[in-house]
N, C-alpha and C positions, 0 to 999 in steps of 0.2 A: 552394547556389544551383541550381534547377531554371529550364532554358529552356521555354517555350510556346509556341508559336503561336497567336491569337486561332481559328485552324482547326481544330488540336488540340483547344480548350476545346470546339470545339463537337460536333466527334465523338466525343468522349469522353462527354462529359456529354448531347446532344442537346437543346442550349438554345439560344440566338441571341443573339447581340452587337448592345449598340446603344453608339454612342460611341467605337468602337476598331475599325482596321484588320485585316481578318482575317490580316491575312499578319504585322503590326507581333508584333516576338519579345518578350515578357515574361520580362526576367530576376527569376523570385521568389526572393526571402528566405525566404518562409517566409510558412504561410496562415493566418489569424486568427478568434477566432468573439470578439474581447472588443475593442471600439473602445477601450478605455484602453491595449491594448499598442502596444508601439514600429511602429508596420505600414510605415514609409515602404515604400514599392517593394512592400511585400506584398500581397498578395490576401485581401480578406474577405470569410464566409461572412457573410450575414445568415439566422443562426436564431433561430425563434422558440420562447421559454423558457417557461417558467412565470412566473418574474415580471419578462421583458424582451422584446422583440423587437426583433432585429440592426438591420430595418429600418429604425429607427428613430433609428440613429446614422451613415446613411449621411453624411449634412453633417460630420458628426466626423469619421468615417474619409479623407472627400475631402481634410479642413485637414488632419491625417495625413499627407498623401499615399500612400495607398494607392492601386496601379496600379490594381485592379480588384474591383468587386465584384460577391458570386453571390447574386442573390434571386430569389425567387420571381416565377413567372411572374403569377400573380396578385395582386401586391402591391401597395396603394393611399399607398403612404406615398410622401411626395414625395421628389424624385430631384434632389438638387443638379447644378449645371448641369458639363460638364465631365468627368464623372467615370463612365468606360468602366465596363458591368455586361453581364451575362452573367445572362440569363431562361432558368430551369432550372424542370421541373414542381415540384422540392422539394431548399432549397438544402443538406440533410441527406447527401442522395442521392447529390446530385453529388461532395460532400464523399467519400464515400467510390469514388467513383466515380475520380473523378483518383486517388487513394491508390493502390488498384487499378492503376491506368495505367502510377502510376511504379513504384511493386513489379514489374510486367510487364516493362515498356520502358527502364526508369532504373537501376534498383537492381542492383550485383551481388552483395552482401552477404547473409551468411548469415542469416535470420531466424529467430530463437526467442522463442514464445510459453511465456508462464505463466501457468497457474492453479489455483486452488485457492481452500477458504474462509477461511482466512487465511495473510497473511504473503506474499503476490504480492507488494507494492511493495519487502519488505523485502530478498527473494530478485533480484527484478530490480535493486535497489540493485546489490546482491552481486556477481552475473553484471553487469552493466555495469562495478563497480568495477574486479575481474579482468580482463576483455576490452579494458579504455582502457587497460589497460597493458602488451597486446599487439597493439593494432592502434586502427585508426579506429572507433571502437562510439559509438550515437546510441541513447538512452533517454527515455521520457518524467518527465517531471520531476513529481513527486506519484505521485499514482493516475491516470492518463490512462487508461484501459484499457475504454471505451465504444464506444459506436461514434460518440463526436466525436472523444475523446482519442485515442483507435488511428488513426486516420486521419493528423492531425495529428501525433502524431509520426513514422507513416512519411512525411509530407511535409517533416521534419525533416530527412531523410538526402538525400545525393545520390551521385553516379556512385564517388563516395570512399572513403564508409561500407566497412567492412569485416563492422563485426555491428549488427544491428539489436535491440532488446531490447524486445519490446513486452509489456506485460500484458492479460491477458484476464480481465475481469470477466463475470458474468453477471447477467441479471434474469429469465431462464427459458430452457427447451428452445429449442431452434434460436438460442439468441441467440450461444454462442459460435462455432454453425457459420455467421454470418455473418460475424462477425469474422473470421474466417480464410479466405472467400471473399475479402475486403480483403487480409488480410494474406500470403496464402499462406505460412505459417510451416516452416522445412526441421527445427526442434527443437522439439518441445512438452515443456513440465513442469509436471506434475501434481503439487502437493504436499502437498494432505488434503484430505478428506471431509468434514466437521463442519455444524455447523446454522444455520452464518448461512445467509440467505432461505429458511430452511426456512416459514415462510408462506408464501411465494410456491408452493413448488414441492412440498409437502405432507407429503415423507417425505424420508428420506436417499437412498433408494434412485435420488428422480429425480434430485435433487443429481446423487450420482454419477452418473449417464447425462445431465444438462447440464455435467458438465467434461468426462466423454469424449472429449465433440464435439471439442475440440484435438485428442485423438491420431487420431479418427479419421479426423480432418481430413489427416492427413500421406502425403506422398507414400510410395512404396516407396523411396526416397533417404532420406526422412527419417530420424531418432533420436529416438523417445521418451523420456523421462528418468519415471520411476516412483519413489513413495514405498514402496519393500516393505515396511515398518511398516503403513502404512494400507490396510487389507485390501480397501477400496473402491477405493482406487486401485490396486494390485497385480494386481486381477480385469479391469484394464481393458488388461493385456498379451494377455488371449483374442482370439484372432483378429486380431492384428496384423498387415500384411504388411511395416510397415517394420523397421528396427533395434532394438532397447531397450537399453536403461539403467539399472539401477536402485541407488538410493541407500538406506541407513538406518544405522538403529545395533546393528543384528545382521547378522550375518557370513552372509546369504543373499543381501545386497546386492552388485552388483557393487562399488560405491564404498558402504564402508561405516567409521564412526567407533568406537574404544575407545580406554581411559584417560582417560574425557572429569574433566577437572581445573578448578574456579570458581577462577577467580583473586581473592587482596584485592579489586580494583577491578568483579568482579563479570562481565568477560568470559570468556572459555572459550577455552582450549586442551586440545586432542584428538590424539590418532593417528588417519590416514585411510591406509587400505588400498584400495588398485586395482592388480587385476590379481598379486598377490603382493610390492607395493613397498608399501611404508610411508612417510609421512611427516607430521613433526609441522605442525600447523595450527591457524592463533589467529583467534576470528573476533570482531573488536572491537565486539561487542555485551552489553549487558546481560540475563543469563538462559542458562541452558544451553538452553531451549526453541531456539535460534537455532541450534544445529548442524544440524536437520535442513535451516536455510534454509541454511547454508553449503554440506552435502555435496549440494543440488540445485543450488546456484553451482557448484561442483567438476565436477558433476558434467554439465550445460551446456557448461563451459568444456572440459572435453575432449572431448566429442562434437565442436565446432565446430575442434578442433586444436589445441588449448594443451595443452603435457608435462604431464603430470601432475601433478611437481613444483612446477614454475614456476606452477600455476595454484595449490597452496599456499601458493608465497611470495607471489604476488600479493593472494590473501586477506588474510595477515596485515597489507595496506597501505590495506586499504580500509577505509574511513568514510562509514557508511550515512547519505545526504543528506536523505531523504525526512523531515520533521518530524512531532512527536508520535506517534514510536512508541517507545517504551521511551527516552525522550530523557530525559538525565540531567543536573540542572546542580547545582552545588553553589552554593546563595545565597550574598553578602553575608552575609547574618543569620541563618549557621548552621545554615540545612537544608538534607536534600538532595529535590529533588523530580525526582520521575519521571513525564513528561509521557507518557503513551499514551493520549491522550486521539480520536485519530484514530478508530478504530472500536472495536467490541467484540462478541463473541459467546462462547457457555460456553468454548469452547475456550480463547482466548487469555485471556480473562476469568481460565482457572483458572491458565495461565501463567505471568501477570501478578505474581500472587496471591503463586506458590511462588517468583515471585523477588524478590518485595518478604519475606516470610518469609525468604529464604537471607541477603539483604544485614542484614537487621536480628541475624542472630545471629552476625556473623562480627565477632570481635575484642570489647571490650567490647560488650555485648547495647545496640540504642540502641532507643528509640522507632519501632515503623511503623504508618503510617495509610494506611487503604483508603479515597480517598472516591468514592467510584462511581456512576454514574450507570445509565440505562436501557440493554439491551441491546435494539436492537429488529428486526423481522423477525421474530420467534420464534414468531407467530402462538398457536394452543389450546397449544404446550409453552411459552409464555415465565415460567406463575406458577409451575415446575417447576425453571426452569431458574434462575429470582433465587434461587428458595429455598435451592439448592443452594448457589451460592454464598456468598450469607449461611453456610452451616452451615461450607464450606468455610474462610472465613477464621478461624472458631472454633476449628477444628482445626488450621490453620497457625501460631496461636498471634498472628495481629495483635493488635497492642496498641489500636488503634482502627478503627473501620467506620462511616462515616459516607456514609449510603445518602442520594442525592440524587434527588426528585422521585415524584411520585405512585408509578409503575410498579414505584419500589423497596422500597415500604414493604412488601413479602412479604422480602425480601432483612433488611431487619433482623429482623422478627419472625423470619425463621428462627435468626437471629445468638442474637437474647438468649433464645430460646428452646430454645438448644442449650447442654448444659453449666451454668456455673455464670458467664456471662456476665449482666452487670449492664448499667453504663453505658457497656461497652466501645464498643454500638452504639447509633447516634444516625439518626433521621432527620432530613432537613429536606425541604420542598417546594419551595425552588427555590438558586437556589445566593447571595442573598445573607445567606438564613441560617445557612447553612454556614461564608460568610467570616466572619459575627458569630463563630462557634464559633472558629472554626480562633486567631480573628486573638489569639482570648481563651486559649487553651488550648496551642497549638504552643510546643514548646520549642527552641532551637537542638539540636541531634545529631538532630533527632525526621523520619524518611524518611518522605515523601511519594510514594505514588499516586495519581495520577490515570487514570483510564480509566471511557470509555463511547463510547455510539455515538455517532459524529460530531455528528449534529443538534441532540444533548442540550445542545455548547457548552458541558464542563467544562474546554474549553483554560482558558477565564478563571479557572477557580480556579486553575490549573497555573499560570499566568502574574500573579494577584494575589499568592499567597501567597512568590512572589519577593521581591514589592515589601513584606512584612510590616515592619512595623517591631519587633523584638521588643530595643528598646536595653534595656530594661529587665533583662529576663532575663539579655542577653548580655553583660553587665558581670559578673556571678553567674559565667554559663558561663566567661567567661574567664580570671576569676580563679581558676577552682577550688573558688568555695562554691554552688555551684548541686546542684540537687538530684541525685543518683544519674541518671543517663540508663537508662530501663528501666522507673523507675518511677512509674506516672500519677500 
């Protein structure tokens, strides 16, 4: 709960109140840009979207009972009777603008940014899981990490907070250096380089000079936290004036992992070194790709003052919240599927890949299926980068590859066109040909991937092929006369 004054709104922001006493104190909950959330007493932003504008559910948010809403000063939509606002040149603005105020004036808690081209929300999971279970820590829930979502969840925190954990996304040069004009961040972490928005931003090289912007963003108080693996990020300790950090899985790192061990269930336990102590570390994810996310949680977590130890054993408690990323359920009817269907780019794409390969040969060999969609951003490298992968999963030994939608059909042709692959790889054009496939062909034991980029909307295969009915088979399977698992 954050206090205002109708005065404050307006100094802050430089807008004008009509409907509410300037002096009258607003106790907020917390600030809103969606008229469906719970808003009583809160405050909404009306922005306008691509296929919405705020303005437009001001009469919602009034029955709501939201205390107060921020629109535009030029706005033509009508204004339910009653219902205090606050005329801002652009209700975006101001949005980050209070953020700003309370980070300023409100907050005493330590703030740490992250980012990177993949694996931000997974890492901020991490670091929030550890930090809640040494103090007061306030995180955005998903991928928040824009300049709506970064705002909003520093309006999240209040005078209490102990760590704040916000994520930094980018969509070009100077975008992360406003985020952190908002957020004024005391830890930055940088976790790789890779090619997602690489159309946007042309080459890697800018990539890496638009994550920068975090570390360079930090105070001389601050602690930068570096991937020493990632050679793009390692170059960005040049000219530092604040502290550094650095995490990998070679022994150059300050916090660095060996004896990294897949467990049956497909999580990882490691040894982490810092400072000449050792201690064992289990990071309840699927894929070993996720230690490097755990030693940048570690590695966060003791910058801001958590033992060393303790920020170990705190790891091994945490259960990353954020959905469709490497999310694993074991169906009713005998499969197992792996939802990472949230984004996708080479990188985690190739991840993905080798730990759908690791699960399927561990104990009797079972059935695994890649059904993959568009990776997109990739601009003039994207018919380079399907291809690759298609060839990739050849080599990993998947048992099936079933490429969904226009953008992938390079993705299979590289598949059966590699090796002595046949009908291993299928495509389809959109996904309810796929479900015909799957629904006809899946056998119970038989592992499920799912992944592509968000937009593409493969969660629905992740989430139909739960509800498969395969009674047929799994009378077979259960009894023991079903066919060999392994083999198509």
């Amino acid at each position: 709960m954050i206090d205002f004054t109708g005065h404050q709104l307006i100094e802050i922001t430089g807008g004008t109140l009509t409907n509410c006493d300037h002096e009258l104190v607003l106790s907020v909950p917390g600030f809103y840009v969606d008229s469906r959330s719970p808003i009583e007493n809160g405050i909404f932003v009306a922005l306008a979207g691509e296929n919405a504008d705020g303005h437009s559910f001001l009469a919602d948010v009034k029955v709501a009972g939201a205390s107060l809403g921020i629109v535009a000063t030029g706005s033509s939509a009508p204004v339910p009777e009653g219902l205090p606002l606050l005329h801002v040149l652009d209700p975006l603005t101001a949005l980050g603008q209070i953020a700003h105020w309370v980070r300023v004036n409100v907050l005493t808690a330590q703030v740490i940014g992250i980012t990177g081209s993949s694996g931000k929300t997974t890492t901020k999971d991490l670091i929030a899981g550890i930090l809640g279970q040494f103090g007061r820590c306030v995180s955005p829930p998903g991928s928040f990490n824009t300049e709506v979502g970064l705002p909003l969840t520093i309006l999240r925190a209040d005078a209490q907070t102990e760590f704040l954990v916000l994520e930094m996304g980018m969509r070009g040069l100077g975008h992360i250096t406003t985020l952190c004009e908002i957020a004024q961040p005391d830890i930055g972490v940088v976790l790789n380089i890779g090619s997602a928005h690489i159309e946007m931003l042309g080459s890697i090289e800018n990539i890496a000079v638009a994550k920068s912007e975090l570390v360079r963003s930090l105070p001389v108080t601050g602690v930068a936290v570096l991937n020493q693996d990632d050679p793009y990020v390692a170059r960005m300790s040049e000219g530092l004036k604040c502290s550094q950090l650095t995490f990998g899985e070679t022994q150059g790192g300050d916090i660095y992992a060996s004896e990294i061990n897949i467990e049956p269930d497909g999580t990882t336990r490691f040894l982490v070194t810092y400072r000449d102590v050792s201690h064992l570390a289990h990071v309840k994810l699927i894929g070993e790709h996720y230690v490097a996310n755990a030693l940048a949680a570690l590695s966060a977590s003791v910058a801001v003052g958590v033992p060393f130890e303790t920020a170990c054993e705190f790891l091994s408690n945490v259960n990353v919240v954020s959905k469709w990323r490497m999310e694993v359920t074991e169906a009713t009817n005998g499969l197992t599927v792996i939802n990472d269907a949230y984004n996708a780019n080479p990188e985690s794409m190739r991840a993905a890949l080798k730990t759908l390969a690791q699960l399927g040969s561990r104990g009797p060999r079972r059935r695994t299926w890649a059904i993959l969609g568009e990776m997109r951003e990739l601009g003039e490298y994207s018919i380079d980068a399907h291809d690759a992968i298609g060839r990739l999963a050849v080599r990993l030994d998947i048992s099936r590859l079933v490429c969904v939608g226009a953008a992938t059909k390079v993705m299979h042709l590289a598949a059966a066109n590699e090796g002595s692959w046949g009908e291993e790889s299928v495509w389809g054009p959109d996904i309810d040909g796929v479900m015909t496939l799957l629904a006809n062909e899946l056998q119970p034991g038989d592992i499920i991937l799912v992944k592509a980029s968000r937009s593409i909307g493969l969660d629905r295969v992740a989430s139909e092929v739960l509800e498969l009915s395969l009674s047929s088979v799994m009378e077979d399977f259960e009894s023991g006369t079903d066919r060999e698992q392994g083999t198509p």
